[in-house]
N, C-alpha and C positions, 0 to 999 in steps of 0.2 A: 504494500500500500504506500502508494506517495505522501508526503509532507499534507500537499494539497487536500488531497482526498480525505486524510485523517478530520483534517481541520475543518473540514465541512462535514464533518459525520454529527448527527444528533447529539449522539453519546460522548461528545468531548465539551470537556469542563474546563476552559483558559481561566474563569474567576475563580475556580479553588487551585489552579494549577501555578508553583511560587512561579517569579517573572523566569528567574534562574534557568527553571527545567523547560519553557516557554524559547528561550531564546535560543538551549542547546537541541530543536525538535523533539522534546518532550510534552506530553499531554496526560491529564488527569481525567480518566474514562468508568462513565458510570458503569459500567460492564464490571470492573473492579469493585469487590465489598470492600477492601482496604483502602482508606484515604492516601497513602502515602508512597503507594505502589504507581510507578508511572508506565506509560506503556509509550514505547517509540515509535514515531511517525511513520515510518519506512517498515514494519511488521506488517503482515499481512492479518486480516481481522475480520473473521466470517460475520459479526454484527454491526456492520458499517448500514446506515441507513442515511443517507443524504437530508440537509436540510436546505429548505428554501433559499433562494440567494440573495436574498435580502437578509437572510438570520444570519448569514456565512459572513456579509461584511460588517454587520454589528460586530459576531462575536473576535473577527479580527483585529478591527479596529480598536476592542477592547484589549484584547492580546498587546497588541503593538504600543498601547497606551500604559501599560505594566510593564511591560519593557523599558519605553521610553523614561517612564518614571525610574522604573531601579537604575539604570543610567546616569539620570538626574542624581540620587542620591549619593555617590560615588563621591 
């Protein structure tokens, strides 16, 4: 599974996901019971279900605004 593809799956959580694990293609995926367990971008993931692409640049945008901030704090 691509970066891309990850990031528009339903099941992926950039607001519980730290900026850190975010920046290195990490994502926090409700499919995981464990909060702390990350699953990488580029694995391949039988419960990938697409979301809308208006919800894809929300949740990017938020992504990249977590980012932008741990940045900032440096």
């Amino acid at each position: 599974m691509s970066t891309g593809r990850c990031k528009s799956c339903q099941l992926w959580q950039p607001e519980s996901t730290p900026p850190r694990m975010l920046q290195q293609g990490y994502a926090s995926c409700k499919r995981l019971k464990v909060s702390w367990r990350f699953v990488s971008a580029e694995s391949h993931c039988p419960h990938y279900t697409e979301l809308p692409a208006d919800q894809v640049e929300a949740r990017r945008a938020a992504a990249a605004a977590a980012i932008k901030q741990m940045k900032g704090a440096k």
